[in-house]
C-alpha positions in Angstrom: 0.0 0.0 0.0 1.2 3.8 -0.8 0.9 6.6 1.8 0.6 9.8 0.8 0.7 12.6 4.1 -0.5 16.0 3.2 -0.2 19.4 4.5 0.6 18.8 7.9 4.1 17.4 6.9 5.2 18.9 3.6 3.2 22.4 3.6 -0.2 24.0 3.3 -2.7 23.5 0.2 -1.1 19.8 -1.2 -2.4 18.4 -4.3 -2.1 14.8 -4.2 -3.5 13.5 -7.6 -3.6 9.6 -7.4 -5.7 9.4 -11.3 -4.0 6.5 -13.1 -3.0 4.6 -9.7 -4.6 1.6 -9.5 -3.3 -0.1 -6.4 -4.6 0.6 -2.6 -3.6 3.6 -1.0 -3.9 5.5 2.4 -3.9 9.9 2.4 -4.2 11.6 5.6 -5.4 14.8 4.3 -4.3 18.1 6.2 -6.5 21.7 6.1 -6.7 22.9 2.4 -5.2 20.0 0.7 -7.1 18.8 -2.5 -7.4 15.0 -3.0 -8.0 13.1 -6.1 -9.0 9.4 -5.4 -7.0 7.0 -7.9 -8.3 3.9 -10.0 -7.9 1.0 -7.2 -8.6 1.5 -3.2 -7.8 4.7 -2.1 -8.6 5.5 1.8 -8.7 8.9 2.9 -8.3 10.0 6.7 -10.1 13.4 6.1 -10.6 14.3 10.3 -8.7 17.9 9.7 -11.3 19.3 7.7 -11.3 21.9 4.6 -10.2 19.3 2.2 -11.5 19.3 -1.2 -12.1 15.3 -1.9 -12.6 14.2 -5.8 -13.7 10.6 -6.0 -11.7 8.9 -8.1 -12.7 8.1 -12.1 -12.7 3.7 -10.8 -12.4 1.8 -7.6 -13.5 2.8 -4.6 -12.6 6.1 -2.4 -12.8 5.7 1.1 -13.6 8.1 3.1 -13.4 9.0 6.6 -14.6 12.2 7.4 -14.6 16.0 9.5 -13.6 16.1 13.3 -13.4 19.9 13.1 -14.9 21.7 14.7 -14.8 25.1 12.4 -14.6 23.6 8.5 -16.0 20.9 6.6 -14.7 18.6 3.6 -16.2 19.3 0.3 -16.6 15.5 -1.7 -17.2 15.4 -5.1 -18.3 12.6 -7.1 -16.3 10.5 -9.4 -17.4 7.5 -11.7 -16.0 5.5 -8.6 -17.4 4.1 -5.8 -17.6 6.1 -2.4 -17.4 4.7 0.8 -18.1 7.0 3.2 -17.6 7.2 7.2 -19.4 10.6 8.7 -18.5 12.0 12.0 -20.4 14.3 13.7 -18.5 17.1 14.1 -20.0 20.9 14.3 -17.9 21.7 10.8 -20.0 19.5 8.7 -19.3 18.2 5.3 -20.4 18.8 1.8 -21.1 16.3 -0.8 -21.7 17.0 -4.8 -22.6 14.3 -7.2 -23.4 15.4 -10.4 
């Protein structure tokens, strides 16, 4: 499995792109990062909040959501599956499927 660590470790507003990556892979997704699910199994640790989430174009995106207590993820849907693991946290989350 691939792990990917974003803003908290390498700087604000990461882009981790994952299209064309079909094997399983683990983000932990920091404020303002933007995440784009890959082809295979891609689990997301989204508890930080203010993530923009794309669900990737095959597979499945995993998705554990928003333990903040200001700002919610925004989720947008893919041609993927979405697994999706709410918390109940004041911030909230958004989700789009169009």
């Amino acid at each position: 499995m691939d792990h990917f660590i974003g803003g908290g470790s390498v700087g604000p507003n990461c882009l981790i792109d994952l299209t064309g990556n079909a094997g399983a892979t683990l983000v932990i997704g920091a404020n303002d990062d933007t995440i784009i699910g890959g082809g295979g199994a891609t689990n997301i640790q989204a508890t930080d909040g203010d993530i923009l989430i794309m669900v990737g174009a095959g597979g499945t995106t995993n998705i554990s959501g928003n333990l903040s207590q200001i700002a919610g993820n925004t989720i947008i849907g893919g041609a993927g599956n979405l697994v999706y693991n709410p918390y109940l946290a004041p911030g909230g989350d958004i989700a789009e499927f169009w």
